[in-house]
C-alpha positions as CSV (number, residue, x, y, z in Angstrom):
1,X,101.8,194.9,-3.7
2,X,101.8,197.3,-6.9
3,X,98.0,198.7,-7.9
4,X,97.2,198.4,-11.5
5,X,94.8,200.8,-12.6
6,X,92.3,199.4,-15.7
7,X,91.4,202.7,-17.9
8,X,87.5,202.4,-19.0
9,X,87.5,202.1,-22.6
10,X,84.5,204.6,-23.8
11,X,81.9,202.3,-25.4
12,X,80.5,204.2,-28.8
13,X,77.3,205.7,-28.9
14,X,76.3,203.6,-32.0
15,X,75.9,200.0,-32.1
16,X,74.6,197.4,-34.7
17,X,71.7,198.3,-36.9
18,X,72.5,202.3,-36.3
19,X,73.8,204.2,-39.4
20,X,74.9,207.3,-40.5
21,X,73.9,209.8,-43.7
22,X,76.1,211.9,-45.2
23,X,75.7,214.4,-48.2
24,X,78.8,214.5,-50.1
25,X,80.6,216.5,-53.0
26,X,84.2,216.5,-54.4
27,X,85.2,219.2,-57.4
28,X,88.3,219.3,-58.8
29,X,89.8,221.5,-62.2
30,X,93.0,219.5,-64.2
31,X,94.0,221.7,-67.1
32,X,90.6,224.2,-67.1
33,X,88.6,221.0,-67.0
34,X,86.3,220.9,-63.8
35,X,85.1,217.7,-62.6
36,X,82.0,217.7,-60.2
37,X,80.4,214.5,-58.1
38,X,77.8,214.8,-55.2
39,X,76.5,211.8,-53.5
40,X,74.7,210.1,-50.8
41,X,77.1,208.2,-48.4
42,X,75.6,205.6,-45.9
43,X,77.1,203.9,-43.1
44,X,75.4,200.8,-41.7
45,X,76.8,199.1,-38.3
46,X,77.1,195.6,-38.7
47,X,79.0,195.0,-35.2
48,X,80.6,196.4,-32.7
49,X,84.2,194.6,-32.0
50,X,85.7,197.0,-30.3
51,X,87.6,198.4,-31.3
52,X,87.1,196.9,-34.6
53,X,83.8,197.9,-36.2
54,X,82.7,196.1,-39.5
55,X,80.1,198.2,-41.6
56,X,78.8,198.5,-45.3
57,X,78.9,201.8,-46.7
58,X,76.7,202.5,-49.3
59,X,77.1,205.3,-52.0
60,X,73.5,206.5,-53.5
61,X,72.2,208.9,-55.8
62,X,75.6,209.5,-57.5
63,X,75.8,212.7,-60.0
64,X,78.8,213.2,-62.3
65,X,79.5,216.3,-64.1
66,X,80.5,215.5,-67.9
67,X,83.7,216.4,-68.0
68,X,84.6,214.2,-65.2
69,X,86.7,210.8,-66.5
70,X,86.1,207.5,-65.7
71,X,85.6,207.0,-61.6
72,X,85.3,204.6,-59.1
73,X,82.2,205.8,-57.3
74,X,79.1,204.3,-58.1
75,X,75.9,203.5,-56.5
76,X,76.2,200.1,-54.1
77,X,77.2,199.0,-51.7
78,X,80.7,197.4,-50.2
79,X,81.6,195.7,-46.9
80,X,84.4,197.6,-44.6
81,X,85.9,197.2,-41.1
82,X,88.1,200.2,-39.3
83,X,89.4,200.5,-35.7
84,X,88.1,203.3,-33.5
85,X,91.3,203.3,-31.1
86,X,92.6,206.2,-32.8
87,X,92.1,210.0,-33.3
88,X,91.9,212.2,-36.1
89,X,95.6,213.0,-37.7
90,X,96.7,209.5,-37.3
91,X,95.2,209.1,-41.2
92,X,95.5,211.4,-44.3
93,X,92.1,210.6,-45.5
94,X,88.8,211.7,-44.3
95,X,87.8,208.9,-40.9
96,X,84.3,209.1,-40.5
97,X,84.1,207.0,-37.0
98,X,87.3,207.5,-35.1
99,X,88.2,207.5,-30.3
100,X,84.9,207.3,-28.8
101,X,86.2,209.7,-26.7
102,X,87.4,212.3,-29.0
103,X,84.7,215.2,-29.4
104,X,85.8,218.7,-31.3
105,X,87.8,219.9,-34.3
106,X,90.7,218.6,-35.8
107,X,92.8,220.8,-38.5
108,X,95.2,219.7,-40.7
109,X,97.7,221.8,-43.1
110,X,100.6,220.5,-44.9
111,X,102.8,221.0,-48.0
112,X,104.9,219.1,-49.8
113,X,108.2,219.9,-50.0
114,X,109.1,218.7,-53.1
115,X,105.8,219.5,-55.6
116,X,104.7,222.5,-53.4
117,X,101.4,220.7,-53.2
118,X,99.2,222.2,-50.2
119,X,96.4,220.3,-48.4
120,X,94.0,222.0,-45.6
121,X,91.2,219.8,-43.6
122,X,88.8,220.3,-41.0
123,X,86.8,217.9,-39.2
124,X,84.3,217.8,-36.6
125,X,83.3,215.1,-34.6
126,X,81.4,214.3,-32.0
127,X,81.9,211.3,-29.5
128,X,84.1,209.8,-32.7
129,X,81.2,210.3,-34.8
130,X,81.9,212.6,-37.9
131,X,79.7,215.2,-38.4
132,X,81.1,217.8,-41.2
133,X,84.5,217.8,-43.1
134,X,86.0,219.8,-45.7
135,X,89.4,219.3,-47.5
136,X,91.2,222.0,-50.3
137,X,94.1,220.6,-52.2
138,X,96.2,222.6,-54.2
139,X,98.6,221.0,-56.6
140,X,99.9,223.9,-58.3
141,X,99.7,224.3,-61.9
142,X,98.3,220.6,-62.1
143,X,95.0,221.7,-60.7
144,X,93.4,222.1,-57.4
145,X,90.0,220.2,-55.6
146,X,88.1,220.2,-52.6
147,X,85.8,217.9,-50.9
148,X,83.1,218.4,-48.3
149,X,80.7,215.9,-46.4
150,X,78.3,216.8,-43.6
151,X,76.2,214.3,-41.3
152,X,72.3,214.8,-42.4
153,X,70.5,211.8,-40.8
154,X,71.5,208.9,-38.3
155,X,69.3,206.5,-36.1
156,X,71.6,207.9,-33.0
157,X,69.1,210.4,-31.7
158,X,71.5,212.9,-30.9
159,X,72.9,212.7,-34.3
160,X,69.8,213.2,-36.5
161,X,69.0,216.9,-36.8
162,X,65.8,218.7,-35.3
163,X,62.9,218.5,-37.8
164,X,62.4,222.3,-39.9
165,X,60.3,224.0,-37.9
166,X,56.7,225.0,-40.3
167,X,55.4,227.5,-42.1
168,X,52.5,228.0,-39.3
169,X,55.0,228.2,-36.5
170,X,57.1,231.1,-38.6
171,X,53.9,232.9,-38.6
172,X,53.2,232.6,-34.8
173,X,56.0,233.2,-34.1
174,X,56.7,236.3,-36.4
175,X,53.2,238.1,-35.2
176,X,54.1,237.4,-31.5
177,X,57.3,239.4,-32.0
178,X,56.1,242.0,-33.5
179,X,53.5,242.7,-31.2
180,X,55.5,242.6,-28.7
181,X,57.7,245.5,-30.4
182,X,55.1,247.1,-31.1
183,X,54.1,247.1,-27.7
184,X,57.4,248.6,-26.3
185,X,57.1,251.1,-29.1
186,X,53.8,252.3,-28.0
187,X,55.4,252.7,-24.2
188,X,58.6,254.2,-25.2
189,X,56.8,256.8,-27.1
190,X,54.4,257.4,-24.7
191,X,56.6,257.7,-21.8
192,X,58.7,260.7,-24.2
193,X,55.6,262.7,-25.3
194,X,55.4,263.3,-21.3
195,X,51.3,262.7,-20.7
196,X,50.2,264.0,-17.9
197,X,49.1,261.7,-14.8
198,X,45.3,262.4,-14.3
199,X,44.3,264.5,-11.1
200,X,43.4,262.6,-8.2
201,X,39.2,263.6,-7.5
202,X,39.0,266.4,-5.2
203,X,36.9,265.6,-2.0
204,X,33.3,267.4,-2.2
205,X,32.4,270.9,-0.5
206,X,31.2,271.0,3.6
207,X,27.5,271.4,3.2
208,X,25.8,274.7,3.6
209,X,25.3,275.5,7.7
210,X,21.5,275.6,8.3
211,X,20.2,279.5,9.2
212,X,20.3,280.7,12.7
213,X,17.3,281.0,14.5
214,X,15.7,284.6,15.3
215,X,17.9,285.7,11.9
């Protein structure tokens, strides 16, 4: 009889009640105007379908340059579902939870042939987990933007970064170094100056023979 094989399907490492943090900002110049927007982007897990996941993503301390027109993004907060049985390339946008499975860097350039218009974008993920992405467009004499988002907080453990190390540490750990150079500065330069070893102790006379008799 034939054997079927069953491939596991890798579980994520998220499930509901995790979320994601992630700093934001998109600039763009049309005709010498520069638009600039930086916000906070938040992903909550509702549930875990796979490989349907349903989230809200929430957009938070939004800042808009002046000269930027009237945009969609604003702070709240909007229900979303996305499948996570595919791998980065197999959308033109920026995926934040993509293959469970796929870990490492994706790049992306393409132009179009008919406007000239060029696109680059990089993305790094980790167990289908975004953590940094960066996009330039270039649309010619129409203008050109950029966008870049990086991971900087999750309830995942191994996605939420190691605490700053303090000022106290830096210290410590700046005057152990340098007493430690200055330690194998002081034996370098004594080891060139050539000091002598010190002279073993010489062992101490015979004593005296007592005088003969009749002498």
């Amino acid at each position: 009889m034939p054997v079927t094989f069953i491939a596991e399907v890798p579980q994520p490492v998220y499930r509901a009640g995790d979320y994601f943090t992630y700093k934001a900002k998109i600039s763009y110049t049309i005709q010498n105007q520069t638009c600039t927007i930086e916000f906070t982007y938040r992903i909550d897990i509702i549930r875990v379908e796979s490989p349907i996941v349903y989230y809200n993503e929430t957009y938070k301390d939004v800042k808009i340059s002046d000269q930027c027109p009237s945009i969609p993004i604003r702070n709240g907060t909007i229900s979303r579902s996305t499948s996570i049985d595919k791998k980065p390339g197999e959308a033109v946008e920026i995926v934040f939870l993509v293959d469970p499975s796929y870990s490492g860097e994706y790049r992306n350039s393409t132009q179009d042939p008919y406007t000239g218009a060029k696109s680059d974008l990089l993305l790094k993920y980790s167990k289908g987990v975004l953590l940094s992405g960066s996009g330039n467009y270039d649309y010619g004499v129409q203008g050109k933007g950029s966008i870049i988002v990086e991971l900087i907080d999750s309830s995942v453990a191994e996605f939420k970064p190691l605490p700053p190390i303090p000022l106290y540490l830096w210290i410590i750990i700046g005057v152990v170094v340098l007493g430690a150079v200055a330690g194998v500065v002081f034996y370098i330069s004594r080891r060139q100056k050539g000091i002598p070893q010190p002279t073993p102790p010489q062992p101490p006379a015979p004593p005296t023979p007592p005088p003969t008799p009749g002498t």
